[in-house]
PDB file with SEQRES, HELIX, SHEET and CRYST1 records, atoms N, CA, C and O in Angstrom:
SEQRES   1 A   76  UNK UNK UNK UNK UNK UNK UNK UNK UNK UNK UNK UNK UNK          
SEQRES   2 A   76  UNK UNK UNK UNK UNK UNK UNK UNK UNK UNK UNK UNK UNK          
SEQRES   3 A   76  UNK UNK UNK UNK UNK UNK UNK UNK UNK UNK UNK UNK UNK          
SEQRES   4 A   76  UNK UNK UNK UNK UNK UNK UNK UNK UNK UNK UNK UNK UNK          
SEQRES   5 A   76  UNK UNK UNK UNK UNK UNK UNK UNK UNK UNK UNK UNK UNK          
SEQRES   6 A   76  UNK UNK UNK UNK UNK UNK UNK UNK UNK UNK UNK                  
HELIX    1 AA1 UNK A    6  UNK A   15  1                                  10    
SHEET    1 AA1 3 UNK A  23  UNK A  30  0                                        
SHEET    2 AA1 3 UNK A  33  UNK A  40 -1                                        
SHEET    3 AA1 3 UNK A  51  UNK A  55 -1                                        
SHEET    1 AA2 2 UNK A  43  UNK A  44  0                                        
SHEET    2 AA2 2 UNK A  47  UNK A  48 -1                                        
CRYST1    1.000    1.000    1.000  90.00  90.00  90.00 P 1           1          
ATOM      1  N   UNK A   1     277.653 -23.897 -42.133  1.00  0.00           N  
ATOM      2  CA  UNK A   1     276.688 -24.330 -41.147  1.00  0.00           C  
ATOM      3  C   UNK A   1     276.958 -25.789 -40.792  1.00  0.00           C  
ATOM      4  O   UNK A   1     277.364 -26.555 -41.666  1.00  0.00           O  
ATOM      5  N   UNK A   2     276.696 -26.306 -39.221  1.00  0.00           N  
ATOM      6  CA  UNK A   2     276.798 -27.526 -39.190  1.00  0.00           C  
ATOM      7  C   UNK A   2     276.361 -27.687 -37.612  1.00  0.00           C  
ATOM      8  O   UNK A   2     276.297 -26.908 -36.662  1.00  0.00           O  
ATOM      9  N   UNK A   3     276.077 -29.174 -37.817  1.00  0.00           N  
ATOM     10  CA  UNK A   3     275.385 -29.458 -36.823  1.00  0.00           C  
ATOM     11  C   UNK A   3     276.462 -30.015 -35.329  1.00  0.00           C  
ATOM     12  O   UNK A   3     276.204 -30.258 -34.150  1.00  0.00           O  
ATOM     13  N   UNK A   4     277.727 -30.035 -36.170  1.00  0.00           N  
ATOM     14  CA  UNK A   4     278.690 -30.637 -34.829  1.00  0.00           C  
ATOM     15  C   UNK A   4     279.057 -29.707 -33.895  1.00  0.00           C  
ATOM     16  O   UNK A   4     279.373 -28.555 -34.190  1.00  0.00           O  
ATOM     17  N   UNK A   5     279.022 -30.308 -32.382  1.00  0.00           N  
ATOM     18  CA  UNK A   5     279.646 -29.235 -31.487  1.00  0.00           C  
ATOM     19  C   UNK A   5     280.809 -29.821 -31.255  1.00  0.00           C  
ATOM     20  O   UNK A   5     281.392 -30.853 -31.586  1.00  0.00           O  
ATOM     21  N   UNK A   6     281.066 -28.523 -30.339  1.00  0.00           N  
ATOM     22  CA  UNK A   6     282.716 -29.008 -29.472  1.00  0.00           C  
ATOM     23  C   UNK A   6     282.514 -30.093 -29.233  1.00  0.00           C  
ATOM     24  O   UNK A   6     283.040 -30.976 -29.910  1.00  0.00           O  
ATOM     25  N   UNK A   7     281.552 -30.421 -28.023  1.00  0.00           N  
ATOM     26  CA  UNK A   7     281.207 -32.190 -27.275  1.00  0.00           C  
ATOM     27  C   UNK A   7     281.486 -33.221 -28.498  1.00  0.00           C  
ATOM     28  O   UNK A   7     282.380 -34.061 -28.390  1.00  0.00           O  
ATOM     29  N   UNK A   8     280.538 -33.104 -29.881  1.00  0.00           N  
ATOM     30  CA  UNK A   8     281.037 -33.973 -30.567  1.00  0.00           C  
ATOM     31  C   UNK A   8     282.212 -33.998 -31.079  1.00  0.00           C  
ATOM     32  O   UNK A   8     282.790 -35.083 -31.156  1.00  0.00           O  
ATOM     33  N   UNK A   9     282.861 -32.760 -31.567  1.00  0.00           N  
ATOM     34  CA  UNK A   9     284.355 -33.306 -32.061  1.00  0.00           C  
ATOM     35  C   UNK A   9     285.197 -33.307 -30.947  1.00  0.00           C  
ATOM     36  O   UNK A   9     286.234 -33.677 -31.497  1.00  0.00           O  
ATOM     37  N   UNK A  10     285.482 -33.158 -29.795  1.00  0.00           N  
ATOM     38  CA  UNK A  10     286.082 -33.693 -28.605  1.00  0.00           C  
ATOM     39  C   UNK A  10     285.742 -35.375 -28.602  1.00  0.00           C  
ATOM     40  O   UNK A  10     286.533 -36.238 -28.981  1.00  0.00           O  
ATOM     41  N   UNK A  11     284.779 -35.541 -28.236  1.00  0.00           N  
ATOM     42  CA  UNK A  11     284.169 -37.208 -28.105  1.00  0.00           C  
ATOM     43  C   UNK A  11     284.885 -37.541 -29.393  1.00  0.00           C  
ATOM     44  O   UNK A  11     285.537 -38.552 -29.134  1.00  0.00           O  
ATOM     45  N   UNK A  12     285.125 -37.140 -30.864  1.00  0.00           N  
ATOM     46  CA  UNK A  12     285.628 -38.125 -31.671  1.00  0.00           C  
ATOM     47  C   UNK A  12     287.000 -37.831 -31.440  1.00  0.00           C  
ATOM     48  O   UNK A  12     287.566 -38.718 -30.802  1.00  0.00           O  
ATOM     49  N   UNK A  13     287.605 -37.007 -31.711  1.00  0.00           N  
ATOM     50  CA  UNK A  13     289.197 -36.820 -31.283  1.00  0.00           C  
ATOM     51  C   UNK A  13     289.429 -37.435 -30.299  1.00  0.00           C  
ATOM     52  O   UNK A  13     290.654 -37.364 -30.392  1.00  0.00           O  
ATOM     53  N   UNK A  14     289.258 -38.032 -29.351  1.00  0.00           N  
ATOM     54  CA  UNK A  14     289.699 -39.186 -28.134  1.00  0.00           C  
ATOM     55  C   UNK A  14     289.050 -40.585 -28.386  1.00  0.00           C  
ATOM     56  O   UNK A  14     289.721 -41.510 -27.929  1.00  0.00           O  
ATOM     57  N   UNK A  15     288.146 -40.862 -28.876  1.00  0.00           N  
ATOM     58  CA  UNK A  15     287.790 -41.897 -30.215  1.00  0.00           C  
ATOM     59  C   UNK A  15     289.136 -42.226 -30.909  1.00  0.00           C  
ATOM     60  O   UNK A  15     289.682 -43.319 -30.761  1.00  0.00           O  
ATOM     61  N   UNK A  16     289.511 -41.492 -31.470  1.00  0.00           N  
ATOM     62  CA  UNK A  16     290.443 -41.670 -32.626  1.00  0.00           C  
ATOM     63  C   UNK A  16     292.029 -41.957 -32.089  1.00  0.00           C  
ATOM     64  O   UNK A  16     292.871 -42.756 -32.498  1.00  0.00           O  
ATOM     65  N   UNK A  17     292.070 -40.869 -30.899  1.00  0.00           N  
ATOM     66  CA  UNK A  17     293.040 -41.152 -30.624  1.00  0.00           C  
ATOM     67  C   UNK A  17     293.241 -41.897 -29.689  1.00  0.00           C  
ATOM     68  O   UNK A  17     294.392 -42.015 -29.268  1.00  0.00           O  
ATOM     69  N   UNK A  18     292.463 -42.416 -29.261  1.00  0.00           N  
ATOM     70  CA  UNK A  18     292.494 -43.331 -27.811  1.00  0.00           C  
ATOM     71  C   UNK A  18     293.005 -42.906 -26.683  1.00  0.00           C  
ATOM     72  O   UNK A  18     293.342 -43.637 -25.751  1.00  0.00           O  
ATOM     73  N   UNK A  19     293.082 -41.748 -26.714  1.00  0.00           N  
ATOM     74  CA  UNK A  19     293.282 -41.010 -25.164  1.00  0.00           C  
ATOM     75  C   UNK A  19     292.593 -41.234 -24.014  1.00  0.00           C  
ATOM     76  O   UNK A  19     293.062 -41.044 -22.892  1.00  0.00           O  
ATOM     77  N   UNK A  20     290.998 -41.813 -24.356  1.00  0.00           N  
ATOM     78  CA  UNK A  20     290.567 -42.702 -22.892  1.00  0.00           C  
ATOM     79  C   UNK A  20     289.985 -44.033 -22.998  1.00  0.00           C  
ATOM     80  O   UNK A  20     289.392 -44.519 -23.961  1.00  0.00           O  
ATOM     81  N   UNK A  21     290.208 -44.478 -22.018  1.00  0.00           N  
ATOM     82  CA  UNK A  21     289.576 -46.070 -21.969  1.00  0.00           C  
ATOM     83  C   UNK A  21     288.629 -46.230 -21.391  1.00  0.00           C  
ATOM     84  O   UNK A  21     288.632 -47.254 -20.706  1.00  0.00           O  
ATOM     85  N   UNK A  22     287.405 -45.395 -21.342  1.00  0.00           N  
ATOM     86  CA  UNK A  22     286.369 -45.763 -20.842  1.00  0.00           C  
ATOM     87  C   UNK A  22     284.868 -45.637 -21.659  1.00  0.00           C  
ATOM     88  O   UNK A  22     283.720 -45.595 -21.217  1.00  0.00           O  
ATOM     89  N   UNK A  23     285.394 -45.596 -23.019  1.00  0.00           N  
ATOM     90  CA  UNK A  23     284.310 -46.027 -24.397  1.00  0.00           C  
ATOM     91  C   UNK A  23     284.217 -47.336 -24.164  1.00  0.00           C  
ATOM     92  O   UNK A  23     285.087 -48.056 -23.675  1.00  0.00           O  
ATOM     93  N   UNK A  24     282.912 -47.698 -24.603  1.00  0.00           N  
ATOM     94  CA  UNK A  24     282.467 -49.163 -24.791  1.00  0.00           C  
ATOM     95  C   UNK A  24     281.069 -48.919 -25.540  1.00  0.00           C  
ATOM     96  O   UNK A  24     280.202 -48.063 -25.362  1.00  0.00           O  
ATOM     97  N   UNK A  25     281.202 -50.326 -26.728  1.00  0.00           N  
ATOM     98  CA  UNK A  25     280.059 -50.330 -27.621  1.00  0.00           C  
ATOM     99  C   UNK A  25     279.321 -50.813 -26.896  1.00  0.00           C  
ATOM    100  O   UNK A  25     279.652 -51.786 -26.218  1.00  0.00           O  
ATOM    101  N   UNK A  26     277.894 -50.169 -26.825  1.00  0.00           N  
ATOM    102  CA  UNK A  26     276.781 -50.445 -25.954  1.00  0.00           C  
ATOM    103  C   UNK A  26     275.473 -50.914 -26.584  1.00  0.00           C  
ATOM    104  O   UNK A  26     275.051 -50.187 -27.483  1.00  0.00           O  
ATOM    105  N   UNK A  27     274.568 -52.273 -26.200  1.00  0.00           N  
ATOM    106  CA  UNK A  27     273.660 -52.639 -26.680  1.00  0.00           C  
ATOM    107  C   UNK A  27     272.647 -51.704 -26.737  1.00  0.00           C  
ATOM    108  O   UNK A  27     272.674 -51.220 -25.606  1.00  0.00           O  
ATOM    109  N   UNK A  28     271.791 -51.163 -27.339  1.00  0.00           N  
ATOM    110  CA  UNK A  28     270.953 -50.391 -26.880  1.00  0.00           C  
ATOM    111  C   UNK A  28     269.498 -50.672 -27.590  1.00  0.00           C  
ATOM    112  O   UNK A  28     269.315 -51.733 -28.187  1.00  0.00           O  
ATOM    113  N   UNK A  29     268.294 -49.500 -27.481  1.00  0.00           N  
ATOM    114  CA  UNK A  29     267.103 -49.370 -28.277  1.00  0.00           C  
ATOM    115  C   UNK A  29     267.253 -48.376 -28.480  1.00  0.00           C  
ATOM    116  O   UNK A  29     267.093 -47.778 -27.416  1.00  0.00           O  
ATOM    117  N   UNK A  30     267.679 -47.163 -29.871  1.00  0.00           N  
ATOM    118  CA  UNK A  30     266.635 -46.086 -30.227  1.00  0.00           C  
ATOM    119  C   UNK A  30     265.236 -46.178 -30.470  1.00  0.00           C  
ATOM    120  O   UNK A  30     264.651 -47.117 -31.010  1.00  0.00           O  
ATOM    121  N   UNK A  31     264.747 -45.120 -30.022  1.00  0.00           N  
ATOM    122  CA  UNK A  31     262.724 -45.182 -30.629  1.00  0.00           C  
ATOM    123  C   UNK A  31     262.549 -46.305 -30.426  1.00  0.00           C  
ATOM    124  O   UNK A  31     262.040 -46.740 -31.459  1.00  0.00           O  
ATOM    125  N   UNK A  32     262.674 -47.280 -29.550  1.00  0.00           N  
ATOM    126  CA  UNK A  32     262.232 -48.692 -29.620  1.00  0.00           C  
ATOM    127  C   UNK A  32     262.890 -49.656 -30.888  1.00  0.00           C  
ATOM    128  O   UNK A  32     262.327 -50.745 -30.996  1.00  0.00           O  
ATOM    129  N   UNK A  33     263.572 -49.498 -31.480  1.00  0.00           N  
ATOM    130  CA  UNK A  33     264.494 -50.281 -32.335  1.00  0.00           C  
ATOM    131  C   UNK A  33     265.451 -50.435 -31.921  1.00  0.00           C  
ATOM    132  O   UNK A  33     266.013 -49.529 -31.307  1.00  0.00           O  
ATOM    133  N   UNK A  34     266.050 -51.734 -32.108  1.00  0.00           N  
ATOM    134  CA  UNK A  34     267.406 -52.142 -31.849  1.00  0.00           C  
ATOM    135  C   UNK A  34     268.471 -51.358 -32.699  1.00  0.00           C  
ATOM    136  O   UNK A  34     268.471 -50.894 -33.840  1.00  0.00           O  
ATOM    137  N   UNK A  35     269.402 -51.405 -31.643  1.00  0.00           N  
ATOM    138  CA  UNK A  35     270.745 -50.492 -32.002  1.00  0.00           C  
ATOM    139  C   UNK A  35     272.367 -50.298 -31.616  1.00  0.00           C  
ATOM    140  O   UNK A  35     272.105 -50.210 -30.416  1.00  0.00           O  
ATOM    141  N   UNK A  36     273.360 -50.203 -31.636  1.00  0.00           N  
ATOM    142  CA  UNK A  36     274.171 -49.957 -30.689  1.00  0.00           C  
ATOM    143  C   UNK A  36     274.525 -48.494 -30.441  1.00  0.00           C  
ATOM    144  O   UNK A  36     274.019 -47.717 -31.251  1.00  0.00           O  
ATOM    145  N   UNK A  37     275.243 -47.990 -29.548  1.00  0.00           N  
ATOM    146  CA  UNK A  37     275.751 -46.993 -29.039  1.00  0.00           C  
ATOM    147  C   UNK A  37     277.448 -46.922 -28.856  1.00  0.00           C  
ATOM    148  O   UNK A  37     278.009 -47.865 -28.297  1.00  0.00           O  
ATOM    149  N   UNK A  38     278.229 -45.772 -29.349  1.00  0.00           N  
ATOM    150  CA  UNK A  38     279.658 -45.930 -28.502  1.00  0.00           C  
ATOM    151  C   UNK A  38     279.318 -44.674 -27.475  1.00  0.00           C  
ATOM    152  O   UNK A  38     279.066 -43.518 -27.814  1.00  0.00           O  
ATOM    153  N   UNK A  39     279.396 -45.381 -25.695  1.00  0.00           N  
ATOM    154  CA  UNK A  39     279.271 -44.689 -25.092  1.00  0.00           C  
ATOM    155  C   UNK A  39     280.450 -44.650 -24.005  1.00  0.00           C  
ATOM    156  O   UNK A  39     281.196 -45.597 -23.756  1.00  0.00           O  
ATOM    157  N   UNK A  40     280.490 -43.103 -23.267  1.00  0.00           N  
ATOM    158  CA  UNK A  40     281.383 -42.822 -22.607  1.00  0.00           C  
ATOM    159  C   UNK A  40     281.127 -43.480 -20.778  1.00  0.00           C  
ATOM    160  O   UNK A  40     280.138 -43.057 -20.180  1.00  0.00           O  
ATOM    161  N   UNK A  41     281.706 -44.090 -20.338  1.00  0.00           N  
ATOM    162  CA  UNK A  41     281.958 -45.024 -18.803  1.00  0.00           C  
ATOM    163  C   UNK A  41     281.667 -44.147 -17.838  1.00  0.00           C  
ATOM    164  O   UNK A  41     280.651 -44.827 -17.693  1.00  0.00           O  
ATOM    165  N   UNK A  42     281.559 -43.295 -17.027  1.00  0.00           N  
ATOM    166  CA  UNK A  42     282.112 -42.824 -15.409  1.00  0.00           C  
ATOM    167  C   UNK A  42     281.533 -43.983 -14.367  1.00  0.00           C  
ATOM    168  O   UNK A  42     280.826 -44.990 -14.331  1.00  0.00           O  
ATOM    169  N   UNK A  43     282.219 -43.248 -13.677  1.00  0.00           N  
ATOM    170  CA  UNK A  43     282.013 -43.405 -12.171  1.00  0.00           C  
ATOM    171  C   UNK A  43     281.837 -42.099 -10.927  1.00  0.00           C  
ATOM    172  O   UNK A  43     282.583 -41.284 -10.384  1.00  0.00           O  
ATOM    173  N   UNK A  44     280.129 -42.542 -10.868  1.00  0.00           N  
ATOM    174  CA  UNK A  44     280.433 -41.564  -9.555  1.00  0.00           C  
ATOM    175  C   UNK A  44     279.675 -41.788  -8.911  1.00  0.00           C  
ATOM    176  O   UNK A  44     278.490 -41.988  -9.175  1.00  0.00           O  
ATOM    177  N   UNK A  45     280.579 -41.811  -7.224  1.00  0.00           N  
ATOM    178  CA  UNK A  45     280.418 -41.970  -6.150  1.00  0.00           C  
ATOM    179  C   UNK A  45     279.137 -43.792  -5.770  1.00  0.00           C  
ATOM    180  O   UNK A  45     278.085 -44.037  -5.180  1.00  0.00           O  
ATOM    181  N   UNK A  46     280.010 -44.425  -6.445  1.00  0.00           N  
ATOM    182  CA  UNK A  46     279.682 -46.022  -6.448  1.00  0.00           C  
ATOM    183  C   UNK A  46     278.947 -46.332  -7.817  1.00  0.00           C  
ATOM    184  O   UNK A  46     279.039 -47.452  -8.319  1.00  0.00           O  
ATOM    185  N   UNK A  47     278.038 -45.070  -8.555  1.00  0.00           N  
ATOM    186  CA  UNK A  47     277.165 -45.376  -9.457  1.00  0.00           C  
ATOM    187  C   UNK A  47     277.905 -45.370 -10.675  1.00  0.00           C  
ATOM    188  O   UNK A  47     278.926 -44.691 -10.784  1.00  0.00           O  
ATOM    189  N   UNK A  48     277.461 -46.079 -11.601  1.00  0.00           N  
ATOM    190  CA  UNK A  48     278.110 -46.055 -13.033  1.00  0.00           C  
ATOM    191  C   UNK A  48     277.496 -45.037 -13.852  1.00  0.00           C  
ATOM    192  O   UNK A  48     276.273 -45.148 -13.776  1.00  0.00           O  
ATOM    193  N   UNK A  49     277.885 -44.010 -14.667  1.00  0.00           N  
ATOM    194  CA  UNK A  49     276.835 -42.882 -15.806  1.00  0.00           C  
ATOM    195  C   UNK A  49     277.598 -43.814 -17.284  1.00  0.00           C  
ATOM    196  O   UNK A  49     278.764 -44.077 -17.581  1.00  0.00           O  
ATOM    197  N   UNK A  50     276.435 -44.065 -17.852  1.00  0.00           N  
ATOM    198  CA  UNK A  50     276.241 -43.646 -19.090  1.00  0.00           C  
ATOM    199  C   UNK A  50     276.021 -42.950 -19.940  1.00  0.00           C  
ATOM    200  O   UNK A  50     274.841 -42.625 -20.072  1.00  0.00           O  
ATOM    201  N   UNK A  51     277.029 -42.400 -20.903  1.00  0.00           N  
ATOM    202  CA  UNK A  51     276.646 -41.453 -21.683  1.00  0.00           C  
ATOM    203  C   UNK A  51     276.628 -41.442 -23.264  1.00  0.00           C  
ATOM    204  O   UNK A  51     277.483 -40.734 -23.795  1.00  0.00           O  
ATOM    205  N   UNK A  52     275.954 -41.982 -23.898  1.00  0.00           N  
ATOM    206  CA  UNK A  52     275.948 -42.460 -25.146  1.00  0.00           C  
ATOM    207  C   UNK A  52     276.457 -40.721 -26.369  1.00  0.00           C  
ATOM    208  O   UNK A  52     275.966 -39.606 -26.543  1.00  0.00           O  
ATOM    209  N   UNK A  53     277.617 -41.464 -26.877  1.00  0.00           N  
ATOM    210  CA  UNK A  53     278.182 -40.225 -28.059  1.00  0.00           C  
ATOM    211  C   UNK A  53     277.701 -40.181 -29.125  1.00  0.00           C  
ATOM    212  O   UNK A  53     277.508 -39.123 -29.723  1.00  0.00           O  
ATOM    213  N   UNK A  54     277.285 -41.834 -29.773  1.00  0.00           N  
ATOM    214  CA  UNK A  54     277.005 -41.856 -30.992  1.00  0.00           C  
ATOM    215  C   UNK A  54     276.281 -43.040 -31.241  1.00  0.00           C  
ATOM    216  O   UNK A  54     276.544 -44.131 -30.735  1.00  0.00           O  
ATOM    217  N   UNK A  55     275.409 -42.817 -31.992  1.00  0.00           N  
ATOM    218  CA  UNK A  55     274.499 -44.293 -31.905  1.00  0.00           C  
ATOM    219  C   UNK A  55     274.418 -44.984 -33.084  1.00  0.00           C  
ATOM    220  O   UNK A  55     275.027 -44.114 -33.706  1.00  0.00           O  
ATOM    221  N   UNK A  56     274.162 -45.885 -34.004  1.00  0.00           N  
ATOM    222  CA  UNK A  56     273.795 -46.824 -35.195  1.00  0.00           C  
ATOM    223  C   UNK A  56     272.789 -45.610 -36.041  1.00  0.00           C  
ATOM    224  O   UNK A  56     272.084 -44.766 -35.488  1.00  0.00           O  
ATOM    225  N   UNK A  57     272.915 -45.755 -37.085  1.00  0.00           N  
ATOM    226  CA  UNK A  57     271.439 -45.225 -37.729  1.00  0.00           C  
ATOM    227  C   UNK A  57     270.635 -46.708 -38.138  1.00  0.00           C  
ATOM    228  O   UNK A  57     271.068 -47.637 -38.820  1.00  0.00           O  
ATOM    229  N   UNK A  58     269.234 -46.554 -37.421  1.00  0.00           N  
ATOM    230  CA  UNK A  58     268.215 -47.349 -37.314  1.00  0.00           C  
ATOM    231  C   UNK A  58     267.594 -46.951 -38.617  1.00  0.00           C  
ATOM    232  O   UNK A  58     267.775 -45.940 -39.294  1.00  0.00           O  
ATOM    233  N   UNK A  59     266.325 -48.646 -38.925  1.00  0.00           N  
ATOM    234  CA  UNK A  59     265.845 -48.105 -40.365  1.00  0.00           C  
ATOM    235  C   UNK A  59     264.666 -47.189 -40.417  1.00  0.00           C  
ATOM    236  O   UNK A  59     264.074 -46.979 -41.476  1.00  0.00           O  
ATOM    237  N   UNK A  60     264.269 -46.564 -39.120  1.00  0.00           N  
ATOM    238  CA  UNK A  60     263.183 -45.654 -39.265  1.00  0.00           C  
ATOM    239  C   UNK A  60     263.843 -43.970 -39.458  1.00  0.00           C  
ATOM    240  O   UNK A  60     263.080 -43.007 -39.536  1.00  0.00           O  
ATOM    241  N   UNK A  61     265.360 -43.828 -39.514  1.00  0.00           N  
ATOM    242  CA  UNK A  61     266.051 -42.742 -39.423  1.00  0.00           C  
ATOM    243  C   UNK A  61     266.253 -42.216 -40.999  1.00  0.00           C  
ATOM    244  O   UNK A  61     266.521 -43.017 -41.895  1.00  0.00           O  
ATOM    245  N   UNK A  62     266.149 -41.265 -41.159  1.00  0.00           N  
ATOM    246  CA  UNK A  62     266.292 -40.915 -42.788  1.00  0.00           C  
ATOM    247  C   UNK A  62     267.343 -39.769 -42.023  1.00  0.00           C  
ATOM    248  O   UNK A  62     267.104 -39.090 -41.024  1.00  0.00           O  
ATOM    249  N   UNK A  63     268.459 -39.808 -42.778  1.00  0.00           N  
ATOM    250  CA  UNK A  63     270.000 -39.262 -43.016  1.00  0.00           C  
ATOM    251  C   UNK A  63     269.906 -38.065 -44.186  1.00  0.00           C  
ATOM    252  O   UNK A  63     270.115 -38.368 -45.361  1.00  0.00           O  
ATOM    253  N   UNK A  64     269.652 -36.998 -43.890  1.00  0.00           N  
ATOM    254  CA  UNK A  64     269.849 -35.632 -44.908  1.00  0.00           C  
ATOM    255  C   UNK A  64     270.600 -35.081 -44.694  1.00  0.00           C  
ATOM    256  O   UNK A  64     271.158 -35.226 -43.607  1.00  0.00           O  
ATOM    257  N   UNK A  65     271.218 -33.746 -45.999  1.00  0.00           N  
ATOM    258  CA  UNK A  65     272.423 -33.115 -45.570  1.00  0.00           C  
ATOM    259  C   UNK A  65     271.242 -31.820 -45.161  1.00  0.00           C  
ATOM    260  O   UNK A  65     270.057 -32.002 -44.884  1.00  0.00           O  
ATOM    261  N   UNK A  66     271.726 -30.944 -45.203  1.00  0.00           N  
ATOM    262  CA  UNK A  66     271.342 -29.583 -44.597  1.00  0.00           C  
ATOM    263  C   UNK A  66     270.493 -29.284 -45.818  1.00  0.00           C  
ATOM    264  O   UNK A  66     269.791 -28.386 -45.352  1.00  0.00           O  
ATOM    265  N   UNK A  67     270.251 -29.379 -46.570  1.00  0.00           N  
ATOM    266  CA  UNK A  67     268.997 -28.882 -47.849  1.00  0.00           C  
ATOM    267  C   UNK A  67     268.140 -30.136 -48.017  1.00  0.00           C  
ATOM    268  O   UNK A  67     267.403 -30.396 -48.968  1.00  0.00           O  
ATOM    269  N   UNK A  68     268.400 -30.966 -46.770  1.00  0.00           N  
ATOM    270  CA  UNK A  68     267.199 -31.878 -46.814  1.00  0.00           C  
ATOM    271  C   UNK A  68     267.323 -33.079 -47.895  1.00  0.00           C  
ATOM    272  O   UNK A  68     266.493 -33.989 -47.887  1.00  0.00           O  
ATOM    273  N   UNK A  69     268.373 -33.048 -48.812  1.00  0.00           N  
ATOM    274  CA  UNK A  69     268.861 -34.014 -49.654  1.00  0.00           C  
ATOM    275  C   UNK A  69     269.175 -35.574 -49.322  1.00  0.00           C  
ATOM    276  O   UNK A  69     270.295 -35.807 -48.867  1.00  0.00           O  
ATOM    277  N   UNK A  70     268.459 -36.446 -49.474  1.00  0.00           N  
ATOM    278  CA  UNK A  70     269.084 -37.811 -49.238  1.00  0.00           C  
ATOM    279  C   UNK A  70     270.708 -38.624 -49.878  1.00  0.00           C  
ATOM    280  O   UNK A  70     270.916 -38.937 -51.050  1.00  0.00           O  
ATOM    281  N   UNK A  71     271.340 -38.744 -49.103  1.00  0.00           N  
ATOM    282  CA  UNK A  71     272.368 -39.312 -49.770  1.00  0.00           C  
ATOM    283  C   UNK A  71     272.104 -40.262 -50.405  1.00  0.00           C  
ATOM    284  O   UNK A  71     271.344 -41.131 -49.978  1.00  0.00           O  
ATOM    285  N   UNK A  72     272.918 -40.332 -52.070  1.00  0.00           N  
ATOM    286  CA  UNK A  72     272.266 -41.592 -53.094  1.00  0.00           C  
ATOM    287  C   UNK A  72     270.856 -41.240 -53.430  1.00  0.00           C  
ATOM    288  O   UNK A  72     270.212 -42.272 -53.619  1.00  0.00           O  
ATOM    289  N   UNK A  73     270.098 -40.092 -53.580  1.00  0.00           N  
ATOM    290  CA  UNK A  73     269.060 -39.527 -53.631  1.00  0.00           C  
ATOM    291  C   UNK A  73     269.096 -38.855 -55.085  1.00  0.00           C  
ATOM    292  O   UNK A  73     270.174 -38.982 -55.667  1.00  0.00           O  
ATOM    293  N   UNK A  74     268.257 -38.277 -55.648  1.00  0.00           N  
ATOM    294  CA  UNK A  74     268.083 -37.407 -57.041  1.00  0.00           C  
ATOM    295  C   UNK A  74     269.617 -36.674 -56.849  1.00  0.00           C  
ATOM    296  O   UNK A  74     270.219 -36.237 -55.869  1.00  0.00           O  
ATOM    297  N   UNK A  75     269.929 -36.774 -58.313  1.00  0.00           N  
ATOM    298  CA  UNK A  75     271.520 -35.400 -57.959  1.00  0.00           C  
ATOM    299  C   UNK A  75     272.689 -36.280 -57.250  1.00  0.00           C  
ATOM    300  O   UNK A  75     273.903 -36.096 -57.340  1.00  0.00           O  
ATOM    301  N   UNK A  76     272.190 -37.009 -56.723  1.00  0.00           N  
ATOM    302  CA  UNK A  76     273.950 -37.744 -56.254  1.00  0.00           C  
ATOM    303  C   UNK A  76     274.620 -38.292 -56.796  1.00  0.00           C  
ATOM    304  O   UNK A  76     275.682 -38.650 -56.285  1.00  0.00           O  
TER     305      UNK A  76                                                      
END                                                                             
């Protein structure tokens, strides 16, 4: 089981490999907390899209695996 899709492992495989140049680390807010983003550039038709791939984990975010386990948690 897992939570990654195609979109995400595509977005990291061109990450990694640098196959495009139109990532840029982006200032951002999650939930109203400060954060950054690596997001993907376009262009269309004069307007710029942003599309954020992956964002910071903020300190209101709690990180579990799939049984709800905290990493560095009981058992780790």
């Amino acid at each position: 089981m897992t939570n990654i899709t195609t979109a995400h492992r595509e977005a990291f495989e061109a990450l990694r490999d640098a196959s495009f140049e139109n990532f840029a680390l982006f200032s951002c807010f999650v939930n109203g907390q400060p954060a950054s983003a690596i997001v993907a550039i376009t262009e269309d038709r004069g307007e710029y899209l942003i599309k954020p791939l992956f964002v910071t984990v903020t300190d209101a975010m709690v990180l579990t695996d799939h049984e709800r386990s905290v990493p560095g948690g009981e058992g780790a």
